[in-house]
C-alpha positions in Angstrom: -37.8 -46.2 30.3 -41.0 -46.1 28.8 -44.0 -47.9 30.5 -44.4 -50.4 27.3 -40.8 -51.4 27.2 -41.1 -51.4 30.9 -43.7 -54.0 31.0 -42.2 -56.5 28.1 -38.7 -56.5 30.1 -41.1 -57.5 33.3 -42.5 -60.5 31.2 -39.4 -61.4 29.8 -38.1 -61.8 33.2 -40.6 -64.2 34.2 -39.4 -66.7 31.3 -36.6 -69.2 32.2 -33.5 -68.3 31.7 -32.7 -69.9 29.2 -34.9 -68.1 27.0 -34.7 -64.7 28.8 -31.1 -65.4 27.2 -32.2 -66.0 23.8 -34.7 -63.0 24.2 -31.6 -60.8 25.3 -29.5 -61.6 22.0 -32.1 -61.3 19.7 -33.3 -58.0 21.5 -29.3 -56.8 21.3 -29.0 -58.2 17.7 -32.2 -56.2 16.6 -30.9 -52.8 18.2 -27.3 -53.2 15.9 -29.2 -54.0 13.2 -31.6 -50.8 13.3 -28.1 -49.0 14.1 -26.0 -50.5 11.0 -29.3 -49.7 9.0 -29.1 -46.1 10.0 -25.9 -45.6 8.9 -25.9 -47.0 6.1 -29.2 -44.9 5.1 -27.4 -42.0 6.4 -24.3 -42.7 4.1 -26.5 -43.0 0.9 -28.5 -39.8 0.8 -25.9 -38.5 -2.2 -26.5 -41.4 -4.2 -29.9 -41.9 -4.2 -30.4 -37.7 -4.6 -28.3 -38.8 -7.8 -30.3 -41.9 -8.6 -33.5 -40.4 -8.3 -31.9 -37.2 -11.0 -31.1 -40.0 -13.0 -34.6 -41.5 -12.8 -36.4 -38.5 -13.5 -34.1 -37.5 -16.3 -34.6 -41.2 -18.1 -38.7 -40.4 -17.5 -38.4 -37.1 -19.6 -36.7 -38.3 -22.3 -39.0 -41.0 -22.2 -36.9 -43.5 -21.9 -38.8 -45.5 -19.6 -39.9 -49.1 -19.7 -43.3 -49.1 -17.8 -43.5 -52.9 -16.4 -46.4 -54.6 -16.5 -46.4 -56.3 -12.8 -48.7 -59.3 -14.0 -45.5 -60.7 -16.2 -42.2 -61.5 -15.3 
């Protein structure tokens, strides 16, 4: 364990429990979101290799809409 995440665990442990619990769930929540998020990016490198083709294609034939970020 790193000396950073070494020192918030040692703070967190100093909070009552009821919110060392709350810090626990969100910290456990946060790690299988980063997880879910790397698999799904992981999963989607052939579709956005094929959206990007797409996008480059649509800007050579010029078919582009340039948007104007001031109007909606």
């Amino acid at each position: 364990m790193n000396k950073l995440l070494e020192q918030a665990f040692s703070e967190a442990a100093t909070l009552p429990e009821e919110e060392q619990e709350a810090f626990a769930a969100w910290m456990l929540e946060e790690l299988d979101s980063e997880r879910r998020w790397q698999i799904a990016f992981a999963r989607s490198g052939d579709l956005l290799a094929e959206l990007a083709a797409e996008a480059l294609s649509e800007d050579r034939a010029r078919r582009m809409i340039e948007l104007d970020p001031d109007t909606r």
